[in-house]
N, C-alpha and C positions, 0 to 999 in steps of 0.2 A: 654646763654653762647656762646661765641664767637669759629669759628671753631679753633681745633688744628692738627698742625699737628707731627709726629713722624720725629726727627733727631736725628742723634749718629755722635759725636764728640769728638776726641781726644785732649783735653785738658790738658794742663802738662803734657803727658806721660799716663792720664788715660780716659778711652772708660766711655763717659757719653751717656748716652741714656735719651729723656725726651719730653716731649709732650708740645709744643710752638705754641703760636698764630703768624702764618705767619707773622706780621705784626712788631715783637719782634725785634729788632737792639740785635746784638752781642753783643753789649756796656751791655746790661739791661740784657742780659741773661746771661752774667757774673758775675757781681755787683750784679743783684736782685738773677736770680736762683742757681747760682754757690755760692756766696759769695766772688768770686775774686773781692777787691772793687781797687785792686792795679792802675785798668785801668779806669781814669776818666773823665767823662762826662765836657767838656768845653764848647766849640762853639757849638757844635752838628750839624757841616755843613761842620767839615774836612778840619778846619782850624786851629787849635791852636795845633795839637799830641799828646794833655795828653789822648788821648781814644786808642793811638795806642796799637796793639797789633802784634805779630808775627803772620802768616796766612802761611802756606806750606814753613817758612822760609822767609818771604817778610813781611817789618814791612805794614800793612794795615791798616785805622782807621775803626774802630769799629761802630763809632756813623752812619757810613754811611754803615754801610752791615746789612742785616740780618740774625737774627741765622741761617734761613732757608739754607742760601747758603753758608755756613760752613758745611754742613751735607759730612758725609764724608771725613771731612779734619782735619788735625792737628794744632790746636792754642795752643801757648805760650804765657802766660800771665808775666808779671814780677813775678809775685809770681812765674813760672816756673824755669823762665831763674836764680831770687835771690837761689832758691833752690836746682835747679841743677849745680850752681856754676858758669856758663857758660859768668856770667859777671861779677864775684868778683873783678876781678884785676880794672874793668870802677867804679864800685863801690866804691872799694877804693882809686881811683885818684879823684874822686867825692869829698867825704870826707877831702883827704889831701890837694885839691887844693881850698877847699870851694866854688864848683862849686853847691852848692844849696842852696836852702834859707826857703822858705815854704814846699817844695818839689812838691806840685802840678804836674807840669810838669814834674819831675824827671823820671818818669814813663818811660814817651814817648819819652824823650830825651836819656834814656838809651836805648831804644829799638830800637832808630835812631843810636846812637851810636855803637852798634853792627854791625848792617846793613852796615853803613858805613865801618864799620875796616873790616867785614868778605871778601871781596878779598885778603884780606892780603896787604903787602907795608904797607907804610909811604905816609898815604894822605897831601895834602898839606892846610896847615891853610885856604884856600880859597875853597878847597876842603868840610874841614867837614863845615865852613860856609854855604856850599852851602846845603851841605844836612841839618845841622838843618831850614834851614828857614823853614820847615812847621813844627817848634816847637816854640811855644811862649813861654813866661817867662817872667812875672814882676818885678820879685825879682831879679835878676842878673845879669849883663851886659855883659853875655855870652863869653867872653874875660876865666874865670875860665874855663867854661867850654869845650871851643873850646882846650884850655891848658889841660884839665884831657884826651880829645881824641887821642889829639895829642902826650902826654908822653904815653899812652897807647898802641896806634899803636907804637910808636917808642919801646917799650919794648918787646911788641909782635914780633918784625921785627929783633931785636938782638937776643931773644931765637930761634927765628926760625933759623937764620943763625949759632947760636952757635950749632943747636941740629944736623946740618950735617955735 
């Protein structure tokens, strides 16, 4: 039996404690030990973002960190952020603007998409281009989806101005 070691991690809002072989990616200790399977395994070299996940607020990929060095910190998985609500509105321009296909990537690209919109403003279409590119996609010619970011930040950027 190979060695383990003890980490506790904050995942979706709840304190997991568990005994992991040092050697275990984030990626696998979510998917295999969690059941979070929202976050998926692609390139596994931290090129393609469907393994991203949220890490202290900072979308990070997964397939390249290990459980190990998450101990201590709080991850957001999609399953988090879909169920705390915290990205309904990306979600639903997703949907309306048919900015997904297989959804494979959808994961990663939503969790890029947050990141992006969380300073607030109205990014510029070259803008969130810039931050998906380390999100790949087969299925869509990203033109939907750069559109579901950009009507969202722009919705965001009206309530906000309307709520002062």
């Amino acid at each position: 039996m190979s060695e383990q070691v003890s980490i506790t991690v904050k995942v979706n809002g709840s304190i997991v404690r568990r005994m992991v072989e040092p050697r275990l990616t984030l990626l696998d200790f979510l998917r295999r030990d969690l059941g979070l399977t929202g976050t998926h395994a692609g390139c596994e070299m931290g090129a393609c973002g469907a393994c991203l996940v949220s890490l202290e607020g900072r979308a990070v990929h997964s397939c390249l960190m290990l459980a190990v060095q998450a101990d201590d910190l709080s991850v957001e998985t999609i399953e988090g952020l879909s169920e705390n609500g915290s990205i309904a509105d990306l979600q639903a321009a997703f949907f309306e603007r048919n900015a997904l296909q297989c959804g494979y990537c959808t994961p990663g690209v939503l969790i890029t998409a947050r990141d992006c919109l969380s300073t607030g403003g109205v990014p510029s279409r070259d803008e969130i281009r810039d931050a998906l590119s380390g999100n790949y996609c087969r299925c869509t010619g990203y033109e939907a989806i750069v559109d579901a970011i950009e009507v969202v930040a722009r919705m965001r950027a009206a309530n906000a101005e309307g709520s002062k």
